[in-house]
C-alpha positions in Angstrom: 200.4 108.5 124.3 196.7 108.2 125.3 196.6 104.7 127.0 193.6 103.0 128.2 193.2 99.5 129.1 190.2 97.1 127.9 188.1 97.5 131.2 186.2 99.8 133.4 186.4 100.8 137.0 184.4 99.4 139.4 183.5 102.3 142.1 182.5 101.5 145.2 180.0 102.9 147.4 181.7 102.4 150.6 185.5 101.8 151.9 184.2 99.0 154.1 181.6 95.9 154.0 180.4 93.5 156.6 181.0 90.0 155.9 180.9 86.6 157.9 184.2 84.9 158.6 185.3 81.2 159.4 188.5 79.6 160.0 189.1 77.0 157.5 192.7 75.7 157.2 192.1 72.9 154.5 189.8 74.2 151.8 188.8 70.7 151.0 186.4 71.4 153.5 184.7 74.4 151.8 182.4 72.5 149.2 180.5 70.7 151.8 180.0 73.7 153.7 178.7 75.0 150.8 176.4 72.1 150.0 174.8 72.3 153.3 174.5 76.6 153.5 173.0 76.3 149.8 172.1 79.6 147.9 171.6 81.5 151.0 175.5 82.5 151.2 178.4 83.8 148.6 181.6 81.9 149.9 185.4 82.9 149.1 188.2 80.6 150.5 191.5 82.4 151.1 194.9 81.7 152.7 193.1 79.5 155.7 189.6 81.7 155.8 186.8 81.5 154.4 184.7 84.8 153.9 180.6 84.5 153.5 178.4 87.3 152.1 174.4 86.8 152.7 172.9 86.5 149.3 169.3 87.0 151.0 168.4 89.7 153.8 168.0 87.3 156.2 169.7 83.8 155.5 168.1 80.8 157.7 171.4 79.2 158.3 174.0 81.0 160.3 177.7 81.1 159.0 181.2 82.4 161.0 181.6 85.5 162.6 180.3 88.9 161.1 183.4 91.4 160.5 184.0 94.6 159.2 186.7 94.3 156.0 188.5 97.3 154.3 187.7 97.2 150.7 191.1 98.7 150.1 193.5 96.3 151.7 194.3 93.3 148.9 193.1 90.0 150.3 189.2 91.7 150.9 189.5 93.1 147.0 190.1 89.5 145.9 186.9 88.5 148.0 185.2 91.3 145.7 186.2 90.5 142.7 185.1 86.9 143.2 182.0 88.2 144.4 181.2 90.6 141.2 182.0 87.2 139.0 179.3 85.7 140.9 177.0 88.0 140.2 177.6 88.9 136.9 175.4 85.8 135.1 172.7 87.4 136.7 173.1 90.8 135.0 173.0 89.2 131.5 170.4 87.0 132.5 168.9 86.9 128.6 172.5 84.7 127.6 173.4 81.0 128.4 176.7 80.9 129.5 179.6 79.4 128.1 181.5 79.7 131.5 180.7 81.1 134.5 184.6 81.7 135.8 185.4 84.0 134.1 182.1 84.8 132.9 181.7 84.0 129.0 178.8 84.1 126.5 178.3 84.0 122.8 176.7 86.9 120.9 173.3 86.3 119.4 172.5 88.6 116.8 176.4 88.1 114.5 177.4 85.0 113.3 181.0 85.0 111.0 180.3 82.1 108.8 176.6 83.7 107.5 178.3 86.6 106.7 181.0 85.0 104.6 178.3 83.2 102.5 176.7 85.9 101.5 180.0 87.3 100.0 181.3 83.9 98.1 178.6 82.6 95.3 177.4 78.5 95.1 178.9 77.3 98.4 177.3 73.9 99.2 174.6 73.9 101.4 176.5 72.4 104.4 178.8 75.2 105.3 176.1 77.2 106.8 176.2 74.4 109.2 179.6 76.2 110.4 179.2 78.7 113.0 181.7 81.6 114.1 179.8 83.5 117.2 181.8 86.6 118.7 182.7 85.3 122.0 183.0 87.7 125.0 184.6 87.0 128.7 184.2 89.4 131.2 186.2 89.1 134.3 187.2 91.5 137.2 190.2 92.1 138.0 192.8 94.1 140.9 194.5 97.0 139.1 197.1 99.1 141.0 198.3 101.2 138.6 200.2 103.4 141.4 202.1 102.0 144.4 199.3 101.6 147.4 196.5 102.7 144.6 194.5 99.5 144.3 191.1 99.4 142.7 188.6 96.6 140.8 188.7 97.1 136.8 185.8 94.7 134.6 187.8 93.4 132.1 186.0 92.5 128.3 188.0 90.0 126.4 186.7 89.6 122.9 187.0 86.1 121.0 185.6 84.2 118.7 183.8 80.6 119.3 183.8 77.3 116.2 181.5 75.7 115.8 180.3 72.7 113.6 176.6 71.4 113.9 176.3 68.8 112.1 176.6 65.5 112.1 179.4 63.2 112.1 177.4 60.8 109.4 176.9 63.7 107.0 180.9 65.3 107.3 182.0 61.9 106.4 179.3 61.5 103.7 181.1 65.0 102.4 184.7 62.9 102.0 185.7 64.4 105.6 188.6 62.1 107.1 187.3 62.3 111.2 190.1 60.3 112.6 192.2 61.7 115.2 189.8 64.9 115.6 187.4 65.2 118.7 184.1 65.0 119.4 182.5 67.6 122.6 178.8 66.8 124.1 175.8 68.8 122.4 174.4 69.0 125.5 176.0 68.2 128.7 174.9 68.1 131.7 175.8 70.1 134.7 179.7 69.6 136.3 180.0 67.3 132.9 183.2 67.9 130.9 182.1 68.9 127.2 184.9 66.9 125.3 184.2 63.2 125.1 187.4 61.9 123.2 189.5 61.3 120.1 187.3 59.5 117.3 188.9 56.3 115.6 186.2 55.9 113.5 182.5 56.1 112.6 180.4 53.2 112.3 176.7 52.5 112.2 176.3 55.5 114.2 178.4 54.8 116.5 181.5 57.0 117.5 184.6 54.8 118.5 186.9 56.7 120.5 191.1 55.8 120.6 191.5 57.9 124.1 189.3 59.6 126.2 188.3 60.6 129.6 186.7 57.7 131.8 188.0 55.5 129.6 184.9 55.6 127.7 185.1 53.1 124.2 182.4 54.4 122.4 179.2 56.9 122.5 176.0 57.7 120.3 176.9 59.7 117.1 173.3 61.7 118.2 175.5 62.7 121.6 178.2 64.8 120.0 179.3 67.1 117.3 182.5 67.5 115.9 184.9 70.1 118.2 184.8 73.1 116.6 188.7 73.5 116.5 190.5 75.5 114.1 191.8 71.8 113.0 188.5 70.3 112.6 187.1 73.6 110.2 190.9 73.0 108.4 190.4 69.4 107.5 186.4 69.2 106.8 186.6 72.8 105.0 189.5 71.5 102.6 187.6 68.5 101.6 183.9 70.4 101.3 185.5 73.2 99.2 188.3 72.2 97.6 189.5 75.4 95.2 186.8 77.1 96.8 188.9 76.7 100.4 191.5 80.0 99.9 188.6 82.4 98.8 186.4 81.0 101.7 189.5 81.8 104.3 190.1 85.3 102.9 186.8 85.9 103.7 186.6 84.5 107.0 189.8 86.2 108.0 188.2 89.4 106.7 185.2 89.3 109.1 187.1 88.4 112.0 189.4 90.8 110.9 186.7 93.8 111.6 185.7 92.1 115.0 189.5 92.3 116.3 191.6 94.9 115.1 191.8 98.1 117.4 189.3 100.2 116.3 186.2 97.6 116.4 187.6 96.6 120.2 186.8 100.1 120.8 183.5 100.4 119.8 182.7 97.1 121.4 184.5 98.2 124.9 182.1 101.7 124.5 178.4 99.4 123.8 179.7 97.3 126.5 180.1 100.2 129.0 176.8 101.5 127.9 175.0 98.0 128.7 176.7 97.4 132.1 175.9 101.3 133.0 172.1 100.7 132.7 172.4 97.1 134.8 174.6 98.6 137.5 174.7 99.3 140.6 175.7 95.3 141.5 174.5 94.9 144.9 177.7 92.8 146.1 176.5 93.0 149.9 173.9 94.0 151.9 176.2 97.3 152.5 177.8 97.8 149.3 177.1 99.0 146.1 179.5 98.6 142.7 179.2 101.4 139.7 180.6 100.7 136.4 183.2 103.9 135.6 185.1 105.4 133.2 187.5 103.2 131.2 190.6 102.6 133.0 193.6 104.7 131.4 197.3 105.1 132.1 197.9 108.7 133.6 201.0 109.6 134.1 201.5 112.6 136.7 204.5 114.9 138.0 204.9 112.0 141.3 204.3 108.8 139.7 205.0 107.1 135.9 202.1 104.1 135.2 203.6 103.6 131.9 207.3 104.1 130.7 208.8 103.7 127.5 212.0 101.3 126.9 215.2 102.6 125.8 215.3 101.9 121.7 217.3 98.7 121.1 220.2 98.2 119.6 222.0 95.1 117.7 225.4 94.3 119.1 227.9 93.0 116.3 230.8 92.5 118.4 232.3 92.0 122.1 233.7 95.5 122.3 229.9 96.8 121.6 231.3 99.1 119.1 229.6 97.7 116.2 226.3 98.6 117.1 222.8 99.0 114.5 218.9 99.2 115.1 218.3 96.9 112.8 219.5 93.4 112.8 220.0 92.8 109.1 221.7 96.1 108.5 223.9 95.2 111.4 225.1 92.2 110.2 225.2 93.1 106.7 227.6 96.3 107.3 229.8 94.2 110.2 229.1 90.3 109.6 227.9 88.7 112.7 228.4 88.7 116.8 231.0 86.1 116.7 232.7 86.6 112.8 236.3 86.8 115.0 236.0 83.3 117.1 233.6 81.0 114.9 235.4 78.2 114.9 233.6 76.8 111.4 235.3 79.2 108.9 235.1 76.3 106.3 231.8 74.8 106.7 230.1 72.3 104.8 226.8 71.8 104.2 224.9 69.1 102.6 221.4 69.8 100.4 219.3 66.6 100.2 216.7 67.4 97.4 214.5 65.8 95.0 216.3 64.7 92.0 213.5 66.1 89.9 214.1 69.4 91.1 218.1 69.8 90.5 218.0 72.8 88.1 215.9 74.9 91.1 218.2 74.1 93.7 221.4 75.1 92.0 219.9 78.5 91.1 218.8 78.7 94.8 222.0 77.5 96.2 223.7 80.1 93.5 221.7 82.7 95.1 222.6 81.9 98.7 226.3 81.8 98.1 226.9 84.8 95.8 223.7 87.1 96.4 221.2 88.8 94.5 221.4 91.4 92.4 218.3 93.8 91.9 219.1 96.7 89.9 216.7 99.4 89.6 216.1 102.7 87.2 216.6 106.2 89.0 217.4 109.3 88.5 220.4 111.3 89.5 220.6 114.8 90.4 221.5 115.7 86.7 218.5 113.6 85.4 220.6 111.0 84.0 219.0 107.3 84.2 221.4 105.2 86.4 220.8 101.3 87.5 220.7 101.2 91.3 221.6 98.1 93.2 218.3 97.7 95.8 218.9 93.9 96.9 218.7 93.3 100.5 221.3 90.7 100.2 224.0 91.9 98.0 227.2 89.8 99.4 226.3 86.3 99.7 226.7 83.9 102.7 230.3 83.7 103.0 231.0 87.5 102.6 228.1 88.3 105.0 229.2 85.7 107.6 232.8 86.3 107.5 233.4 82.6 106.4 236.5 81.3 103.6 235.2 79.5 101.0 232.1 77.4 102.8 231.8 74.6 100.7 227.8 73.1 99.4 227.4 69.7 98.5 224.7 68.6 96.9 222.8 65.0 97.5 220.2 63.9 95.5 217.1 61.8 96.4 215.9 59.3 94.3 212.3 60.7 93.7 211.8 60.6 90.1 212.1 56.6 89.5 210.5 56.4 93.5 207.7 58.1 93.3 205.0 54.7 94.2 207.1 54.6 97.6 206.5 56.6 100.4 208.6 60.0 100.1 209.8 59.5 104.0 211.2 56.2 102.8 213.4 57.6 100.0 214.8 60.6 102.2 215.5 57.9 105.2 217.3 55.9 102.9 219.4 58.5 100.7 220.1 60.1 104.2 221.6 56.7 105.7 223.5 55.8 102.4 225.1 59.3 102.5 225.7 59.6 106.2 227.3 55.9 106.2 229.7 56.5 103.2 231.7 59.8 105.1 234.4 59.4 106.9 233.8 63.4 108.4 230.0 64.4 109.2 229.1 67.8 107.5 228.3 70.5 109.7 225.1 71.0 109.1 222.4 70.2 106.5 219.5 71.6 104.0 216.4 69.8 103.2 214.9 70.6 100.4 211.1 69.2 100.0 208.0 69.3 97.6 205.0 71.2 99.0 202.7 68.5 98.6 204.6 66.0 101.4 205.1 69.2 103.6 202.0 68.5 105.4 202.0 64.8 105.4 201.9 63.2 109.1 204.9 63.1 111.1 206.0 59.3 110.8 205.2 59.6 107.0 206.6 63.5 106.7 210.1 63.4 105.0 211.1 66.7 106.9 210.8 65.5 110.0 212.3 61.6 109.0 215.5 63.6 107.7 215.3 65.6 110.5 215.7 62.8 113.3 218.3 61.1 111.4 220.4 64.2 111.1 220.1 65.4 114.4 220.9 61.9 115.8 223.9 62.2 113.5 224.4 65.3 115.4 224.1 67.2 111.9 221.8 70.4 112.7 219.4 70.7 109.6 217.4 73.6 107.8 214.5 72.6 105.7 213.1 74.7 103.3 209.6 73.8 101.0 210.5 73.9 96.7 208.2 76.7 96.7 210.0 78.8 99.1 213.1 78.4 96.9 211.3 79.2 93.5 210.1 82.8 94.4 211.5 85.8 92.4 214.5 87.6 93.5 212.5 90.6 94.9 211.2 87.9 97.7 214.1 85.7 97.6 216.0 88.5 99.2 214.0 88.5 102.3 213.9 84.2 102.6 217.5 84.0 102.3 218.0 86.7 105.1 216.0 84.5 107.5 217.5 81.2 106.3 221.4 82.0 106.8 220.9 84.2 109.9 219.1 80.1 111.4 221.8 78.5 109.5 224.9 80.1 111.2 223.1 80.2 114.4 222.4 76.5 113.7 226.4 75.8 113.1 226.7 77.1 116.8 227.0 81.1 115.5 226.4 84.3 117.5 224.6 86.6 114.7 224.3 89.4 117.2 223.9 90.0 121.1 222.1 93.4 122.8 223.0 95.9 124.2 223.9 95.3 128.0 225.7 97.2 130.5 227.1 94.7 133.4 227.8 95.8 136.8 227.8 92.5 138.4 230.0 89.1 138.3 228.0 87.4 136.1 224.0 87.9 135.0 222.0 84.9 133.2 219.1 84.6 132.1 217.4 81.1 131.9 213.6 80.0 130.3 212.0 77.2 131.9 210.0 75.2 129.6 207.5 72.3 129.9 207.1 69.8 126.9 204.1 67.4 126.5 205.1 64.7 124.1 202.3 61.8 123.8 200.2 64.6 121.8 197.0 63.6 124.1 194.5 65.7 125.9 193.9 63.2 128.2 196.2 63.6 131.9 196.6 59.8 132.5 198.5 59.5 129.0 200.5 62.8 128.9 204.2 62.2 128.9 206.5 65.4 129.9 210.1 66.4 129.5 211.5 69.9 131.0 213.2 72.3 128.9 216.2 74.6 130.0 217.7 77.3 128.4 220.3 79.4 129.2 221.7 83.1 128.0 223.8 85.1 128.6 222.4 88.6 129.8 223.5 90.0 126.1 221.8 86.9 124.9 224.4 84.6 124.2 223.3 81.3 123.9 225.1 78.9 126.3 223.2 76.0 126.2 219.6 74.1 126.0 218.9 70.8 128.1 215.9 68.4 128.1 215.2 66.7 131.5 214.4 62.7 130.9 210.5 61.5 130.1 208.2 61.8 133.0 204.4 61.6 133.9 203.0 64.7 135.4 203.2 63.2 139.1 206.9 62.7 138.8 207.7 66.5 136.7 208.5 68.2 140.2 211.3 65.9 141.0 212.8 65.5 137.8 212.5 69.7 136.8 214.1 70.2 140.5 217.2 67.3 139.4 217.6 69.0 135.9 218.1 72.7 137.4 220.4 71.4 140.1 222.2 69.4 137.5 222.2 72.7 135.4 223.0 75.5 137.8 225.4 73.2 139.0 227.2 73.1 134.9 227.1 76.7 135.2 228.6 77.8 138.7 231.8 75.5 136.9 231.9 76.8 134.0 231.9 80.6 134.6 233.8 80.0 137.8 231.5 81.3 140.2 233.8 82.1 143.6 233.0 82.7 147.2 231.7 86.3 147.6 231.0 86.9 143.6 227.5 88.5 143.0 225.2 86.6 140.6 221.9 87.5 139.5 220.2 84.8 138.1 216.5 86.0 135.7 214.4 83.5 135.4 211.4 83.0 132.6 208.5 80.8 132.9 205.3 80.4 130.4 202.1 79.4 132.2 203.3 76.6 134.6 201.8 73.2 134.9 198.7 73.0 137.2 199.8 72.7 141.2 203.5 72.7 140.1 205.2 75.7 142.1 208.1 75.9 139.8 209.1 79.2 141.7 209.3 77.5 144.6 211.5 74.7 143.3 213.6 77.0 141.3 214.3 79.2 144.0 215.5 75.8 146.2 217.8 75.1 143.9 219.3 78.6 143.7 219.7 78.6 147.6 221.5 75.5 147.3 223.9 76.1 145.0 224.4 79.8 145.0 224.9 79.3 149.1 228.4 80.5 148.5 228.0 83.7 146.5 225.8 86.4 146.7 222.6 85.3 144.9 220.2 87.9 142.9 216.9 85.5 142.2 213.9 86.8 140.2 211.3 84.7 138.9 208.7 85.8 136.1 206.2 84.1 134.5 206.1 86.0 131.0 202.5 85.0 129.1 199.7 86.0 126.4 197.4 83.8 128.4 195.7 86.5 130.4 193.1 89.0 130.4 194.4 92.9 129.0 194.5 94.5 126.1 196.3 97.9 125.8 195.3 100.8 123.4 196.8 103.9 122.4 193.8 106.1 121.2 196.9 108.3 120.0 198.3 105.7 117.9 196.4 106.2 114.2 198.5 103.3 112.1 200.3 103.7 109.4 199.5 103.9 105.8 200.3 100.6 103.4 198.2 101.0 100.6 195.2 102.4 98.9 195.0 105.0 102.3 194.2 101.9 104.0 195.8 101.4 107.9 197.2 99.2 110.0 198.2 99.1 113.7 195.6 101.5 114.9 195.1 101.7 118.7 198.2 99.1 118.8 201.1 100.7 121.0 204.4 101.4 120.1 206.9 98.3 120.9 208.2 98.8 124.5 205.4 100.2 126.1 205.2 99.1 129.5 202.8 99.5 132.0 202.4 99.1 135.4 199.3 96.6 136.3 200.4 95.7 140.0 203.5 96.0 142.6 204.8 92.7 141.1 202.9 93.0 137.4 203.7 94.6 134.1 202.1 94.7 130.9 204.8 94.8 128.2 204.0 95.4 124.1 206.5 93.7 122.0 204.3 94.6 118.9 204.0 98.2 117.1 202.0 99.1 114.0 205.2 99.0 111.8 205.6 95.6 113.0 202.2 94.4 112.8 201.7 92.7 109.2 198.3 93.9 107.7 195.2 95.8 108.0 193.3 92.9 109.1 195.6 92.3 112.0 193.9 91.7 114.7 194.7 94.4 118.0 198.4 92.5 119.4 197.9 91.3 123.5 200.7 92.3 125.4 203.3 90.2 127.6 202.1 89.9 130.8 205.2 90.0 133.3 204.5 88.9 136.9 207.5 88.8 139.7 207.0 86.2 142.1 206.9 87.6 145.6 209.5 85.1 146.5 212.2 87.0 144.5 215.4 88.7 145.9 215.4 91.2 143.1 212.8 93.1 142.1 213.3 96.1 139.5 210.7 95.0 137.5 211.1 98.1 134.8 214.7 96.7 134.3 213.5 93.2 134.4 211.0 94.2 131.9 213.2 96.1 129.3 215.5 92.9 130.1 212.4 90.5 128.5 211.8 93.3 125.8 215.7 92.9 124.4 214.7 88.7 125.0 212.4 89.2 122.3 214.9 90.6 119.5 217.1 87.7 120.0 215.2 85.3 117.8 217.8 84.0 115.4 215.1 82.6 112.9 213.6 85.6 111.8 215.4 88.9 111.2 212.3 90.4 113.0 211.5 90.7 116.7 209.3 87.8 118.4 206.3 88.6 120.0 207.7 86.6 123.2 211.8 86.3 124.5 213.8 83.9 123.4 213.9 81.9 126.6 210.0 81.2 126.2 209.9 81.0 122.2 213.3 78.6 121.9 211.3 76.6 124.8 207.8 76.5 122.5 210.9 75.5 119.2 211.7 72.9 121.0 208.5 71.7 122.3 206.7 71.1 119.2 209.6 69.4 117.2 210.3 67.3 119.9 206.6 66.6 120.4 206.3 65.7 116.2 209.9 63.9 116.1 208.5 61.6 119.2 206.3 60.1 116.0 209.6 59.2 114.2 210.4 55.6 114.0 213.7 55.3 115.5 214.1 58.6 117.2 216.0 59.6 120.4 216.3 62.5 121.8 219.9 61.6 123.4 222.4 64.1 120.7 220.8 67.1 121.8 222.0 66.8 125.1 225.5 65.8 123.9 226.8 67.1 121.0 223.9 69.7 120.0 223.5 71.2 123.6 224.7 74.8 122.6 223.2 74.3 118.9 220.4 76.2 118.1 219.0 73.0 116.1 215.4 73.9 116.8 215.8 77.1 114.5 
């Protein structure tokens, strides 16, 4: 391994500075303060002080109390690093910035879009009114790569930046549909939020908005462009281009492609160095100097590991952990699933809703499903002799691979063909209801089957999603898949059906496989804390949340999922603190908790909600109901939100077709690197997983222990959230993040695109779906 990270070192010229200090317990006070000093002083609140640095030799207005800080103790780096991000607009003085925390600008010499048109022939004239501008954010950053080691790394994130300038009149002139996208100020002013609001409609030019900040009606189409969202290129794209739309994406994708991937990050991170190397030294006190360095790499020495390699995983196919395979599909194909011996649905029936038009396909799909494919293919033997060899990837079929007797498929037609004036949400809601209303014994689960054309219709018009809610209020778990999905020749068939059943069975409350896990304690759980925001909006005033649990076993059994009631953002705290007493509570009965027993409870949190200490509450919770036993409590917040990238100059891809490479630079899955005491960087990607050349270079987890935890291995924590990843029971393949933050992202957007359903409550999947995986 040759690991480096995406930034440089920041050496400084001294181990001290002299700065001016003030106590200032309530930091509401700080922008006054800094109002009256003006430009004369840097200031930096922290933990009740705030720290002052003269910008000018000889500032007119005094400020605290001059002190000499140690650059290497951690609170006086943080008062550095927000001191370089100060000055850094300054060294690219030529750029307007984007954002000056953390410090972003566009390029100006490559644009995406320009590029693209000169590869595609007779593109109307508007598209070069579409702009993709490399986007780069620099932003230092405290590394301590080694215990008691701590130094300042410059960080370069590289992005990309949409744009559409033109205006609103001409998109909808073009047969552009604007409603429900956004509109962002052309030129704001300064301290003025960019996006304006959610257009209704256009009229006269005049933009009327449904919801927006201020509660502002309407504004001048001349005020704002259309957001440049990857939504808003979508939807005017498709109806500028029409059959022209694929070619023009391959071609975008190709050009980001060779900003992204690992080698072009490379060569960007080397002209970057080479600019900031001429602009350097930063003068970030009257005493103190910063150099830009070498790029910061991973060393591992003799006395200290920075980066460690996880143990291989491996699939776990029974309780004994006998039955063991690296791959998951292998496993289960050679043992049938985790739970083959105790599943209490040996019989199971499941119920296809399709198109009536479509019968013929569905039978040869569902033929396939339950008996298996059969691809034979010519080879040689060791004599010469041509023999057929079987090569299908799913040979048995779903009862022989699941270990079930004789699960029975009944099929349910939809009305479509004599229908087809009605709306196709209509038909499915009332085929559904007729069906469910006739049996006297619910199936135990259900496959919808719909046309590709109403796959991406809204959600209260999308016959998905209407099937959906009725099912799942029904408590009937269901599995959709699109007609074109079920059409495709054996040789990809193989691969859809392996996803589909593996989600199916899970779906019917299945265990397809656990992980490895060696306990040496009572009991060990591991629990995702999630954070849904239904009402769709943008806007804080309208934003409806609900909290999402879920629990595991360490193997990564699924015990159970649980939605909090409907809250606004002011009432979350109270009602996540309710739901995890309510929940830990469940659990302590359940697996019998007693006096003295040792319990380590893991817990996973995305990016939390803004001011919400969810550490704080969780960890409240534990004390109160764990007060009997002896309580293991770590808390990580597990994310892609942040600012590293890791390569492995050692790492040369591997070779799919034509010589061509992918996964160059891109780490091997498991790499895990030490960023800080309580921080680890954590690749759950590798260039066999990654899917194509133009894939751009994977971001790693980002793993951070609050301080507030009682147990602290963070390498076993962090292998702990590597297994979390292979647990994914709708895909055969690893996810890029655990289960206890993906199943919490599942359920977030269904249950925000269900909240559109006309009649839907959320109730069942507290009740009878609680240890369903019905978000599969």
């Amino acid at each position: 391994m040759s690991i480096f990270l995406n930034g440089f070192k920041v050496d400084l010229s001294a181990q001290s500075l002299k700065a001016h200090v003030q106590a200032i317990p309530n930091n509401q006070e700080v922008e006054p303060l800094r109002q009256a000093l003006g430009d004369e002083w840097f200031l930096h609140w922290r933990q009740g002080k705030l720290y002052g640095i003269p910008r000018v030799i000889t500032p007119q207005k005094p400020f605290g109390q001059p002190e000499d800080l140690n650059c290497n103790e951690h609170e006086h780096l943080q008062l550095l690093t927000s001191r370089i991000s100060d000055l850094l607009p300054g060294i690219f003085s030529s750029y307007d910035p984007l954002k000056r925390r953390p410090f972003t600008f566009l390029a100006q010499r490559k644009e995406l879009i320009s590029a693209v048109i000169s590869t595609i022939k007779n593109l109307p004239d508007i598209i070069s009114s579409f702009k993709i501008f490399p986007k780069y954010i620099l932003e230092p950053k405290i590394v301590e790569l080694q215990d008691d080691k701590s130094g300042i790394g410059l960080f370069l994130r590289l992005k990309t930046n949409w744009q559409i300038q033109t205006s609103l009149s001409t998109l909808q002139n073009e047969g552009v549909d604007l409603q429900d996208l956004y509109v962002v100020r052309r030129c704001p002013a300064p301290r003025q939020r960019r996006l304006v609001g959610r257009v209704d409609r256009l009229s006269q030019q005049i933009v009327y908005l449904s919801e927006s900040f201020d509660r502002v009606d309407s504004i001048a189409e001349e005020e704002v462009w259309l957001e440049g969202s990857k939504a808003s290129f979508s939807r005017c794209l498709k109806a500028i281009l029409g059959e022209q739309y694929e070619d023009f994406e391959a071609a975008r994708t190709d050009q980001e492609s060779q900003l992204l991937i690992g080698p072009a990050l490379d060569t960007t991170l080397t002209e970057m160095q080479t600019f900031l190397v001429k602009k350097f030294p930063l003068q970030i006190a009257p005493d103190l100097q910063g150099m830009i360095g070498d790029r910061i790499e991973a060393i591992n020495t003799n006395e200290y590991q920075s980066v460690v390699t996880a143990s291989r995983i491996e699939y776990c196919f029974d309780a004994a952990r006998t039955k063991r395979s690296p791959y998951a599909w292998l496993g289960i194909d050679k043992y049938g699933p985790f739970s083959r011996e105790n599943f209490s649905k040996k019989t199971p029936e499941v119920i296809v809703f399709f198109p009536d038009t479509e019968q013929g396909a569905v039978e040869n799909f569902l033929r396939a499903l339950r008996d298996g494919i059969s691809i034979k293919k010519k080879e040689m033997d060791e004599y010469n002799n041509l023999e057929w060899n079987e090569t299908s990837k799913y040979t048995g079929g779903f009862a022989k691979i699941f270990g079930l007797v004789n699960p029975k498929f009944t099929l349910q037609s939809v009305p479509w063909f004599k229908n087809k004036h009605k709306p196709p949400a209509d038909i499915y809601r009332e085929a559904i209801e007729q069906t469910l209303a006739s049996r006297e014994v619910m199936p135990d689960a259900a496959i919808v089957v719909i046309l590709d054309n109403q796959a991406q219709l809204p959600e209260s018009a999308n016959p998905y999603l209407n099937s959906k809610a009725l099912l799942l209020m029904a408590g009937i778990p269901a599995q959709n898949i699109r007609l074109s999905k079920l059409n495709q020749p054996h040789k990809d068939l193989q691969y859809i059906l392996q996803n589909l059943t593996v989600a199916l069975y899970a779906k019917m409350n299945g265990t397809p496989w656990t992980v490895d896990h060696d306990q040496t304690i009572t009991d060990e759980l591991v629990i995702g804390v999630g954070t849904c925001e239904l009402s769709g909006s943008r806007f804080t005033e309208r934003q409806r949340f609900v909290g999402i649990t879920t629990v595991f076993r360490a193997d990564g059994n699924y015990l159970l999922g649980n939605l909090s009631k409907e809250c606004s953002y002011a009432e979350y705290p109270n009602v996540l603190k309710n739901s995890t007493l309510s929940i830990l509570q469940d659990i302590k009965n359940q697996n019998n908790w007693r006096p003295g027993d040792t319990i380590r409870l893991v817990f996973h949190a995305a990016r939390p909600l803004k001011n919400v200490d969810i550490a704080e509450i969780i960890a409240q919770c534990v004390a109160k109901v764990g007060s009997e036993q002896n309580i293991e409590f770590a808390f990580l917040t597990v994310s892609h939100d942040h600012p590293f990238t890791v390569l492995d100059k050692s790492q040369q891809g591997i070779v799919v077709k034509n010589g061509v490479r992918k996964g160059i630079y891109a780490p091997e899955r498991g790499t895990i690197l030490q960023l800080g005491r309580y921080t680890r960087l954590l690749s759950t990607n590798s260039p066999r997983l990654i899917k194509r050349p133009s894939t751009p270079l994977p971001t790693p987890l980002l793993i951070h222990l609050h301080p507030q935890s009682t147990y602290y291995d963070l390498t076993y924590l962090s292998e702990q959230v590597l297994k979390f990843t292979s647990l994914s029971w709708k895909s055969v393949f690893p996810a890029s993040d655990p289960v206890t933050i993906y199943y919490s992202e599942l359920i977030a957007g269904l249950l925000a695109r269900l909240k559109n359903v006309r009649g839907w409550s959320p109730a069942m999947l507290n009740i009878k779906l609680r240890a369903s995986k019905w978000f599969l």
